[in-house]
C-alpha positions as CSV (number, residue, x, y, z in Angstrom):
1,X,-7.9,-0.3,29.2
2,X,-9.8,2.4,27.7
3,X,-11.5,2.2,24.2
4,X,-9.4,5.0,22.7
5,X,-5.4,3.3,23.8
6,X,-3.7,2.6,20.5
7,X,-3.0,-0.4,19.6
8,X,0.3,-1.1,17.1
9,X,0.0,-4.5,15.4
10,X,3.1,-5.5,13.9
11,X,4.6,-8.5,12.0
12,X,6.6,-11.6,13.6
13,X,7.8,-14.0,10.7
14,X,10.3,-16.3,13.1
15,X,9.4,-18.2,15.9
16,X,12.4,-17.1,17.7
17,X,11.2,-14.1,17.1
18,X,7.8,-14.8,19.0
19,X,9.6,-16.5,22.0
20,X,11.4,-13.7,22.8
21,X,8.4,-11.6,23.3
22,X,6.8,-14.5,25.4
23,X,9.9,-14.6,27.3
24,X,12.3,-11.6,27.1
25,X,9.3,-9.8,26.7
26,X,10.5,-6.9,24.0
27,X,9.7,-6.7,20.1
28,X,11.7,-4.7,17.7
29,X,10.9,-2.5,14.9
30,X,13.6,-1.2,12.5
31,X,14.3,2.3,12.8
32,X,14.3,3.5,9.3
33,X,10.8,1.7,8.5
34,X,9.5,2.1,12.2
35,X,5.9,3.4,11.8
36,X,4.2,6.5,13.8
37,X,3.2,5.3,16.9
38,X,6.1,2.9,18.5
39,X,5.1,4.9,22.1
40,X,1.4,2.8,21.3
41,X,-0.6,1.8,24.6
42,X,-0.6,-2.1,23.2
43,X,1.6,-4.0,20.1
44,X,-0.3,-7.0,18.8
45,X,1.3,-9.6,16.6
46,X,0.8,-10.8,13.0
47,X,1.9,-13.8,12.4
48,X,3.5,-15.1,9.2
49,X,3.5,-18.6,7.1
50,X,6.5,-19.9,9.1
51,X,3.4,-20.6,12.3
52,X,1.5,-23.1,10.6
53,X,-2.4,-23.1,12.0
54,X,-1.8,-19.7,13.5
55,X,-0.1,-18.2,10.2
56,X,-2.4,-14.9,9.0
57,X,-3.7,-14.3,12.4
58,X,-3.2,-11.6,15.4
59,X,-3.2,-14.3,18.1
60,X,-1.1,-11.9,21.0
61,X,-0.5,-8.8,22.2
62,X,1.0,-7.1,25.1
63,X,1.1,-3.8,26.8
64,X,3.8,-1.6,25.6
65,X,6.0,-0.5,29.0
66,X,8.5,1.5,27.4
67,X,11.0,1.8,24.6
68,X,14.5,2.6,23.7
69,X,17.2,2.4,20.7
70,X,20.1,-0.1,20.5
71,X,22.0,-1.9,17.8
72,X,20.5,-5.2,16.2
73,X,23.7,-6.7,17.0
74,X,23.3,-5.8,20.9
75,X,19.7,-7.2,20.7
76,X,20.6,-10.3,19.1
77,X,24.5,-11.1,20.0
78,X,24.0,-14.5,18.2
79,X,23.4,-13.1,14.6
80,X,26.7,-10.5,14.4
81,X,26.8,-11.9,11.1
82,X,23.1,-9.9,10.0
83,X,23.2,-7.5,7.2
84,X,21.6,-5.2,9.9
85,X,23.7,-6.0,12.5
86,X,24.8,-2.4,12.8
87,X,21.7,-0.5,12.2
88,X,19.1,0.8,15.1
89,X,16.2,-0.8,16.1
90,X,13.6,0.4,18.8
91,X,13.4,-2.3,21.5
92,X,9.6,-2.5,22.4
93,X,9.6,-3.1,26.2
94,X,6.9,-5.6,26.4
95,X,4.2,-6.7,29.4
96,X,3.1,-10.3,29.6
97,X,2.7,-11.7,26.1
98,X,-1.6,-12.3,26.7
99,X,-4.0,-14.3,23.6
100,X,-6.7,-12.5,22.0
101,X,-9.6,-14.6,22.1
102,X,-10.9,-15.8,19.8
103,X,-7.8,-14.6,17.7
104,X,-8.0,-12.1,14.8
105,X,-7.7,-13.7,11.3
106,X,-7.5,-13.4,7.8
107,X,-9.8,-15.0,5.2
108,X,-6.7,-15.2,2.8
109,X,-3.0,-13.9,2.8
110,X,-2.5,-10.1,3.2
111,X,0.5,-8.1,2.9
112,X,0.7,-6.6,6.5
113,X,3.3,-4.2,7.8
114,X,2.0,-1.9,10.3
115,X,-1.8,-1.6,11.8
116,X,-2.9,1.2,13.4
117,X,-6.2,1.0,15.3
118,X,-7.8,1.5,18.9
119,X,-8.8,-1.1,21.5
120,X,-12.3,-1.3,21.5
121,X,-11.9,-1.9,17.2
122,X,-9.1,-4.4,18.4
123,X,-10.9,-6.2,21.3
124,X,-14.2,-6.5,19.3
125,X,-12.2,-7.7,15.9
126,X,-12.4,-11.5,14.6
127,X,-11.2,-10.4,11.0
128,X,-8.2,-8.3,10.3
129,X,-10.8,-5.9,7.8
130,X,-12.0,-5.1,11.2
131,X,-9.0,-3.3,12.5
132,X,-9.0,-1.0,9.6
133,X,-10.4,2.9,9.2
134,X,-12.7,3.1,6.3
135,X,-12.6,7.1,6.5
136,X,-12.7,8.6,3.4
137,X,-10.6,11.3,4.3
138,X,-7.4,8.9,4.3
139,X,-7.6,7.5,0.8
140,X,-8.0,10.9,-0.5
141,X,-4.9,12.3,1.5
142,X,-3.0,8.7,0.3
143,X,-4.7,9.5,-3.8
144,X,-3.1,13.2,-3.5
145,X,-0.3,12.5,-2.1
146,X,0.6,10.3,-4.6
147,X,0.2,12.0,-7.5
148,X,2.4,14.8,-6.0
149,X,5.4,12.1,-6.2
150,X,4.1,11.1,-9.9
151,X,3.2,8.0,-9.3
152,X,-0.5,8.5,-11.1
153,X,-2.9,6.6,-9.1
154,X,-5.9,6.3,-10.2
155,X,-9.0,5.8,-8.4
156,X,-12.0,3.5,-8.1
157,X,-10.0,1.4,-10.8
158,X,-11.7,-1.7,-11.4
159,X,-9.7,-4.8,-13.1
160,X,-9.1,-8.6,-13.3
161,X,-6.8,-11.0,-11.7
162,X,-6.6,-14.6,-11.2
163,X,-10.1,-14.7,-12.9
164,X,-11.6,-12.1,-10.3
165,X,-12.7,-8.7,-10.8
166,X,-11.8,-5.9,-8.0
167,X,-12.8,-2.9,-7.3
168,X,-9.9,-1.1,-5.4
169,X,-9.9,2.4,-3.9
170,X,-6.5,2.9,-5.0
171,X,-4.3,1.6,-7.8
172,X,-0.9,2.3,-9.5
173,X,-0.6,1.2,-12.9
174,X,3.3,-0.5,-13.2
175,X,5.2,-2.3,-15.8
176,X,4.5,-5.3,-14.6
177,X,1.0,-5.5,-13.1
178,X,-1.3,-3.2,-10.7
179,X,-0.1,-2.2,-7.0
180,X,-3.4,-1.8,-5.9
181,X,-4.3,-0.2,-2.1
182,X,-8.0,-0.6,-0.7
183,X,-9.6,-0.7,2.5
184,X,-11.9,-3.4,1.8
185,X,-11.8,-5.9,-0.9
186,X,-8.8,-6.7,-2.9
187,X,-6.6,-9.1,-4.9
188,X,-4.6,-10.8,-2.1
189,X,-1.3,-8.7,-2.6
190,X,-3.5,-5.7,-2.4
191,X,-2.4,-3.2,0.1
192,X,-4.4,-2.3,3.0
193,X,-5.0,1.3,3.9
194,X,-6.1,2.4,7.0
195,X,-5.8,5.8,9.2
196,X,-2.0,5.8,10.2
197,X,1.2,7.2,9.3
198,X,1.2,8.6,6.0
199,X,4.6,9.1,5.2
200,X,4.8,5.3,5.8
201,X,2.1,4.4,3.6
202,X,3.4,6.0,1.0
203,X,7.3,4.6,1.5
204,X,5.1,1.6,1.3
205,X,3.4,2.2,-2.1
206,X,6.5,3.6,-3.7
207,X,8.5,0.4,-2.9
208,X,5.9,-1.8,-4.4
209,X,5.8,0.4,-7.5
210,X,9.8,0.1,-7.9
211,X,9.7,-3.6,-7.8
212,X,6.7,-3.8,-10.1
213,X,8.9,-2.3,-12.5
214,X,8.3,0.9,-11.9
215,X,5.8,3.2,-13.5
216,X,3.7,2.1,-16.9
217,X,4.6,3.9,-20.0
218,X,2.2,7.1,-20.8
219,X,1.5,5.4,-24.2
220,X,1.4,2.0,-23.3
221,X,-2.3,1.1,-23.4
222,X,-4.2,-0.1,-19.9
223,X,-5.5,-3.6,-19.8
C-alpha cells in the first residue's frame, strides 16, 4: 500500500449486495454512470439506510484484482426480470472484503455516488469530509463548466433551509428549490464535490437540476 493508490468508494444499498462482495468477492458498477477510475488500486463501500447501525458509513473495502463487462442478467441470473437486466455492468473483481477501523462515517445523511480519493486520505479518515479535495481548482472547473451547459450556477450563494443558513460553493437555482454542491458544509441533500471525474459530476448536477424542476425562470425573483 502506498499513500498515492486510489481508492474508489462506491455505494451498496442491499445487503445481498454486500454479501456477495464478502463472499463472491466482486462489486458492480453500471456502465453508463460508471465513474473514471473503475481500474482503482482499492473500492471501499458506502453503505445505505437499508444497514441499520452501519447505514452512512464506509465500514469495507477491498483491493481491486481486475475487472471486466458482462450483462446484469449474467451477474445476477435470479433477477432476469430487472429493468437492467440487459444492460452492462463492470464486474469489480474483488480481494478479501477487509473493515476499516474505526469505520468512516457521516455526521448526517449525504447523497453519495462516487468518491475519489487516495490511501493515506482514506486510511487516516473517520469522517467522510475527510475523503474529499478541497482544491480550489475543481469547483472552479465544475462553476465553468456549468455555465457552458446553462445551467447558471452561482457561486458562494448563501441561503436558508430547514431553519439553517449555508454557505455552499456551488448552487443551481431550480424551480423547485436549490441543488447546491460544496465541499464542506451543506444542507444534507447537498452534493459533495471533490477532485474526480468531471463529466460525472456534472451528469450528476444536471440530473438533480431536471428533477428539481428544472431551471428557475430569469424573472422569477430569488428567495
Amino acid at each position: 500500500m502506498y499513500p498515492e493508490d486510489r481508492v474508489l468508494v462506491g455505494v451498496i444499498t442491499r445487503p445481498e449486495d454486500l454479501e456477495i462482495a464478502r463472499m463472491q468477492r466482486w462489486y458492480r458498477i453500471p456502465q453508463h454512470s460508471a465513474p473514471r477510475g473503475v481500474d482503482a488500486d482499492y473500492i471501499a463501500f458506502y453503505l445505505t439506510k437499508a444497514f441499520g447501525e452501519l447505514k452512512y458509513s464506509i465500514p469495507y473495502y477491498a483491493q481491486r484484482v481486475g475487472h471486466e463487462l458482462a450483462r446484469r442478467r449474467d451477474l445476477l441470473p435470479g433477477e432476469p426480470e430487472h429493468p437492467n437486466a440487459e444492460q452492462p455492468y463492470y464486474k469489480i473483481q474483488l480481494g478479501p472484503l477487509l473493515e476499516k477501523m474505526p469505520p468512516i462515517t457521516s455526521e448526517r445523511w449525504r447523497r453519495v455516488t462516487f468518491i475519489h480519493t487516495t490511501w493515506d486520505r482514506f486510511r487516516a479518515a473517520t469522517e467522510i469530509k475527510d475523503l474529499f479535495s478541497k482544491d480550489p481548482k475543481f469547483v472552479d472547473r465544475v462553476y465553468h463548466a456549468l455555465r457552458e451547459t446553462g445551467l447558471r450556477p452561482q457561486r458562494n450563494y448563501r441561503f436558508e433551509q430547514g431553519g439553517r443558513q449555508y454557505k455552499v460553493d456551488i448552487a443551481v437555482i431550480c424551480e423547485k428549490g436549490v441543488v447546491a454542491a460544496t465541499t464542506g458544509e451543506g444542507p444534507p441533500d447537498s452534493y459533495l464535490l471533490h477532485g474526480g471525474d468531471i463529466k460525472s459530476t456534472l451528469e450528476t448536477l444536471r440530473q438533480a437540476v431536471i428533477s428539481c424542476g428544472g431551471l428557475r425562470t430569469l424573472d422569477a425573483p430569488l428567495e
